[in-house]
N, C-alpha and C positions, 0 to 999 in steps of 0.2 A: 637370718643374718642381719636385715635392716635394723630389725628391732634389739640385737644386742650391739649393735654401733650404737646405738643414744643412750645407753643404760650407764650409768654413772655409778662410779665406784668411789669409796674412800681415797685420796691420795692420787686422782687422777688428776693428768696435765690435760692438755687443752680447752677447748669452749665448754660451758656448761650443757647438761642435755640440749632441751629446747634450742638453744642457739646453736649447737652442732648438727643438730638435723636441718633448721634452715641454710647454715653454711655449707655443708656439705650438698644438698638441693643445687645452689647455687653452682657447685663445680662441675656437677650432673646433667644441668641444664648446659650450660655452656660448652663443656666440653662434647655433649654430643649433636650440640649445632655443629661446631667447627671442624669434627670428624665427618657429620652425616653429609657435611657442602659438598667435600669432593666428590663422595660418589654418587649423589643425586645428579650432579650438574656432567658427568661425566657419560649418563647416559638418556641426557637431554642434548647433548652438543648438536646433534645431527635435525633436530628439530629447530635449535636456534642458530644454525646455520640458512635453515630453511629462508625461517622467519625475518631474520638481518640480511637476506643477500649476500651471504660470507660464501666462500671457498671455504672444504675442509679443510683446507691447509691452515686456513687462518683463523677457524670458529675453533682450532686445537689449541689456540694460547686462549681461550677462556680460561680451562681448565690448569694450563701449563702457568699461566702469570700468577694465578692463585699459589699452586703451590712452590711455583719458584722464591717467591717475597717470603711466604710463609718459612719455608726452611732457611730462609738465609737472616731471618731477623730469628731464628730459636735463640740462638745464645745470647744474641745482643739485650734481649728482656729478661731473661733468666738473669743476668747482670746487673741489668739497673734496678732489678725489685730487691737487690739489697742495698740498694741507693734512695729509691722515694718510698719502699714498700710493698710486699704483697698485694697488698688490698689496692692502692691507686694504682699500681698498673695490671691488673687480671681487670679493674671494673674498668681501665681504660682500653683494654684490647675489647671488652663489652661495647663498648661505646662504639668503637671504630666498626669490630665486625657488623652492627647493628645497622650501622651509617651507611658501610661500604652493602649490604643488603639491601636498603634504600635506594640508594644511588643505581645499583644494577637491576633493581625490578625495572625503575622507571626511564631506562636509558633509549634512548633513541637510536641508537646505531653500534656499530663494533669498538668504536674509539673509545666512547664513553664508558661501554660497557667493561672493558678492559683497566680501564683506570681505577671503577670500583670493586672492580676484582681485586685490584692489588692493594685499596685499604683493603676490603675484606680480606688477606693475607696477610694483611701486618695484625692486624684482633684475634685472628685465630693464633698465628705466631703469642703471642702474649697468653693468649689464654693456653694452648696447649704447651709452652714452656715453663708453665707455675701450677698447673693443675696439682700433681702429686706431691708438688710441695708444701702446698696446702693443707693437704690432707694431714701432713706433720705438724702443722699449727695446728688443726680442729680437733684431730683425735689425740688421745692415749698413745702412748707407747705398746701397750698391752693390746692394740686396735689396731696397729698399723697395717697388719695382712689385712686385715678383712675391708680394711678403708683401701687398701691397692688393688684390692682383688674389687673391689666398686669399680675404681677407675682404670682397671683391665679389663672391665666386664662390657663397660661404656664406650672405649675407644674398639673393643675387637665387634661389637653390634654394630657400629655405629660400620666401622668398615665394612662389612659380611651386609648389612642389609640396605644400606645409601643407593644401589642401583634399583632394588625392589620399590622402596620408596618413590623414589625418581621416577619410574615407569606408573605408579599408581598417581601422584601428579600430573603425571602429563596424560592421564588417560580420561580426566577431570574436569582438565583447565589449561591454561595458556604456559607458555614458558614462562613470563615474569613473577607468576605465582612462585617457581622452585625460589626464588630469593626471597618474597614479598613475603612467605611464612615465616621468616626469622624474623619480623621486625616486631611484631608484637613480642614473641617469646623473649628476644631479646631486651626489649626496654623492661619486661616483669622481671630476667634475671639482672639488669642495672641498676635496678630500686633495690630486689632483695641484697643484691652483693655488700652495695656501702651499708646496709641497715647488719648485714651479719657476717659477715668476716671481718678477722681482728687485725685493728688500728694499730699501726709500730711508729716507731719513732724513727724523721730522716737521719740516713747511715750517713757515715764521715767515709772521707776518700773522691776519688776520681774516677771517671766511668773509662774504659780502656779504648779511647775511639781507633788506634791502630788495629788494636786487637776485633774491635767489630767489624771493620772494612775486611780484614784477611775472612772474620769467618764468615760474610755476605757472600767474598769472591769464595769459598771453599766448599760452601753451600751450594750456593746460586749456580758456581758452575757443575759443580757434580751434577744437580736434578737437571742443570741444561741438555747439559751431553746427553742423560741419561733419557732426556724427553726425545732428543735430537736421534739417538739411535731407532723411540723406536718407530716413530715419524721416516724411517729412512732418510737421512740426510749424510750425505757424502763422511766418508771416514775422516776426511781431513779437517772437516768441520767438529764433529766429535774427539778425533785426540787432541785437538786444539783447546777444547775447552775443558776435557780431560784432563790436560797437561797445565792452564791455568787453573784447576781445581786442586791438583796436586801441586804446585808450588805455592799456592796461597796456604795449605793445611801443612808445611812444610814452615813456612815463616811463620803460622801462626801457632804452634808449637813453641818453635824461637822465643817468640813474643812473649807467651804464657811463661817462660821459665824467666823472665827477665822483671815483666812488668810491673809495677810497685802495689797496683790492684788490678792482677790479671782478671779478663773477661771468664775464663774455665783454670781453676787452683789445679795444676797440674799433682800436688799432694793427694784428690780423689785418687787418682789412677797408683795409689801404693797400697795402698788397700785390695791387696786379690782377688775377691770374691768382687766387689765391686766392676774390677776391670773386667774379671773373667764374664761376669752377670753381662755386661754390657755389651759384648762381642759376640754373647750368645744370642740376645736382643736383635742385631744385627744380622746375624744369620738367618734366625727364624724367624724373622719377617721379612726376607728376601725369597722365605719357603712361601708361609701364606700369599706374600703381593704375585708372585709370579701364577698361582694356583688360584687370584681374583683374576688374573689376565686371561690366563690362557680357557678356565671355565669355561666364562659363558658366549665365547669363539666356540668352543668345542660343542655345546649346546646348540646354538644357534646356526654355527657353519657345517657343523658334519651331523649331527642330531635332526638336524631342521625344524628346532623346538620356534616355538614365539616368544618373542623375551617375557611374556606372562609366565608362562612356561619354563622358561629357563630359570627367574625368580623364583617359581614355586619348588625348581631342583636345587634351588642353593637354601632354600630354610633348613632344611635340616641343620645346618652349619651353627648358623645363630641361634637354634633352637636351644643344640645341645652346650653350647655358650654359655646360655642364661642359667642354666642349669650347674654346669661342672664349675665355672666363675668363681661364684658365690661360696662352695663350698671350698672349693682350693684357697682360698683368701681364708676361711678359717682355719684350716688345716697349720696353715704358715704362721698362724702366731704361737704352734704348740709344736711342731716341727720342723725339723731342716728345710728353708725354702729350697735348699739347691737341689735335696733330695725329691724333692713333691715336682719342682721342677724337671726334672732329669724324666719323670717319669711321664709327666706330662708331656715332654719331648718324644718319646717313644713311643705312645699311644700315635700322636700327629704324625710321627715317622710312620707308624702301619697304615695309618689312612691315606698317607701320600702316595705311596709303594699301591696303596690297592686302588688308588684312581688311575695310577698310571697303567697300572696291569691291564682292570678293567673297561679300560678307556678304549683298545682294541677290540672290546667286544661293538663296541657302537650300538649298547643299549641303555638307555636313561637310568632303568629304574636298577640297575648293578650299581650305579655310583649314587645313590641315596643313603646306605648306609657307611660306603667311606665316606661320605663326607661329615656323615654325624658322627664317626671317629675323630677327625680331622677335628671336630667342633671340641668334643668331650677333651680330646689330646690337649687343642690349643690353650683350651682353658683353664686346666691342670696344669700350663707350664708358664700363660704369664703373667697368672696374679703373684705366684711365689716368686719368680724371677723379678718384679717389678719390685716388690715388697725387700729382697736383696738389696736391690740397687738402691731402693730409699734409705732401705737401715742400715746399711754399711757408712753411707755417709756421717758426718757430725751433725747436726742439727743446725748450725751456721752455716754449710755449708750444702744446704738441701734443695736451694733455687738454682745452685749450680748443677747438681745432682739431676733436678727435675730437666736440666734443659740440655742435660746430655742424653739421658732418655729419652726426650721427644726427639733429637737428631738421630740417634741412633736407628730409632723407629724410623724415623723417613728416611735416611739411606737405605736399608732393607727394604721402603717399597720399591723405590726407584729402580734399588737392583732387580729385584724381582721382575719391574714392566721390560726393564731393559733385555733382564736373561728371557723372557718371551721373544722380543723383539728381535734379538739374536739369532734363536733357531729359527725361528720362522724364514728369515730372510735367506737363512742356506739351502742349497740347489734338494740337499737331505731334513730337511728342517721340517718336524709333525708336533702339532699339539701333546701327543701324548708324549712324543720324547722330553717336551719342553717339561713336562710335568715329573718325568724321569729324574730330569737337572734338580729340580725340585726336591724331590724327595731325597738327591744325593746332596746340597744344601744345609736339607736339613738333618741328616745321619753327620756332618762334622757337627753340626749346633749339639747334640746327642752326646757326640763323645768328649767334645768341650764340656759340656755338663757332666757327665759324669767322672770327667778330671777334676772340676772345680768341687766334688765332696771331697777330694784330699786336701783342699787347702782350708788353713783355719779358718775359724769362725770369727767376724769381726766383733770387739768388743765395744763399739762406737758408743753411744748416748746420746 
């Protein structure tokens, strides 16, 4: 697959060979820094709680401020990159995530640490809001799958093995290492970026600052609440910031239909297949995040595995990842993605259904091959679904596109940690049930998909 991404054809649009392999390098790098942060550092917390004198209550907004900034600045860069450009703002979320890495190896206490959390969320924001629209600058039209099915392949590793990671880190070295490994990676993907990705000219118009504020508050509050559930903090606290996350996304709808350069062109979502692609996004990754949750609890707390152990039961996942990825991204520039999709869904539906079954047996090695279902499935459904949601859009309108994707995607984890966080907490509440939830999840995402092959095919360009 790599090697027919750079192969140049007569009459092709984007970068020339050579330069579309260093540009696309570049989104590869970046993008799976700013996936791999969160789950690395997620299962370091309890160690740099140790290390700072934190309470877990309070070494949880390492984690939580990261990706609070992060989701609530997605739309606000996917907006302005058609304001200063692609390229200056993906090499400046480079810059910041690079910084805010700096800043949190070398921090002296929680305070600090926490501050460079949150630039490091505004760089990853930037960068994972422009990633796949990149991709529509560098490659072909004729490439677009197999170029989404990259950056499917990237973001679904990057999530499935961040805690593996994390764990072989820290078994090495100190905690400021998990940040202080970005900082070189990052300044080699700063250099390459401005050297190869393509230079645009600054856009005419006005950046939407209402419309940013609403979707900070619509972001910000959703991942709150959704942090705050699963942290157990009082009901009243969570429909409170529930209920300001839905009137924020209430006015900023309003907004979008009114404003002279809305932040998200409310026009994407007429487009069927777009809308439909996106809602499925949304679901089936409220399947995987809840099935990162509840795993390796289920491993560690009823299994009485060692988190080595529990890493070595979750390869499979990533394995068959790397594997199914790559080909479903070719499939999709010669086939229905909704169809490849749909079916990639139903693979991940039998592997959910068979963790949950097999999950009552309370033996390790029954869930190694659902889970490489789970892998093969996931990655059958969302290179071609991703590939959708790129191509249905206009070409003018693809950083929009890209940064509805990346929210989509992180609603669906949040939902996912929350629906754990949910069952767990009732008096009836079992990991495997939670996994149950899961798999029923993602049997609607399944049948959404297999509604959206009745609707037309977008004729976009």
């Amino acid at each position: 697959m790599l090697r027919q991404l750079f192969e140049e054809a007569p009459g092709d649009q984007g970068l020339p060979g050579p330069r579309r392999r260093l540009a696309a390098w570049v989104v590869v790098l970046a993008t799976l820094m700013a996936v791999l942060d969160l789950g690395i550092v997620n299962i370091a917390l309890p160690t740099m709680a140790v290390a700072l004198g934190a309470p877990a209550s309070q070494a949880v907004w390492i984690a939580t401020v990261y990706q609070l900034v992060c989701a609530g600045a997605l739309l606000c860069f996917a907006a302005l990159s058609r304001l200063v450009g692609h390229r200056r703002v993906f090499t400046g979320g480079l810059m910041l995530f690079t910084l805010g890495s700096l800043g949190a190896a070398l921090s002296p206490g929680l305070e600090v640490l926490l501050l460079f959390r949150a630039v490091q969320g505004l760089g990853a924001a930037a960068i994972l809001s422009l990633g796949p629209s990149l991709y529509r600058v560098i490659f072909p039209r004729r490439l677009l799958g197999r170029a989404i099915g990259l950056n499917a392949l990237v973001v679904a590793l990057g999530l499935a093995s961040g805690p593996s990671l994390g764990g072989v880190v820290l078994s090495v070295a100190s905690w400021p290492w998990v940040f202080a490994l970005n900082v070189p990676t990052g300044l080699v993907a700063i250099w390459l970026a401005w050297r190869a990705l393509p230079g645009e000219a600054l856009g005419r118009g006005h950046f939407d600052w209402p419309g940013a504020l609403l979707s900070m508050l619509m972001m910000g509050g959703f991942v709150l609440g959704m942090e705050r559930i699963a942290n157990g903090e009082s009901y009243a606290v969570v429909v409170g910031l529930t209920a300001v996350s839905l009137l924020a996304a209430g006015l900023f709808i309003w907004r979008q239909g009114r404003a002279p350069a809305p932040l998200v062109p409310l026009s994407l979502f007429s487009e069927p297949r777009f809308a439909s692609a996106s809602v499925v996004t949304m679901l089936a990754f409220t399947g995987q995040g809840a099935a990162f949750v509840a795993l390796p609890f289920f491993y560690q707390g009823v299994l009485g595995t060692t988190p080595l152990q529990a890493a070595l039961l979750f390869t499979p996942w990533p394995m068959a990842l790397l594997v199914s990825g790559p080909v479903a991204g070719r499939l999709a520039d010669k086939w229905d993605p909704a169809l490849l999709s749909a079916g990639g869904l139903a693979l991940f539906l039998a592997g959910m259904s068979s963790l949950a079954w097999l999950s009552a047996v309370e033996q390790a090695l029954y869930l190694v091959l659902p889970s490489l279902l789970c892998g093969l499935g996931y990655g059958f459904f969302q290179a071609p679904n991703n590939r959708e949601i790129m191509g249905s859009a206009p070409l003018a309108m693809s950083s929009s596109a890209s940064g509805v994707l990346a929210s989509v995607r992180t609603f669906g984890q949040c939902l996912g940690s929350a629906l754990v966080a949910l069952v767990m907490a009732l008096p009836f509440g079992t990991l495997p049930l939670a996994l149950w939830l899961a798999a029923a999840v993602t049997l609607v995402a399944l049948l959404l998909g297999v509604r959206r092959l009745s609707l037309p095919v977008s004729s976009v360009t």
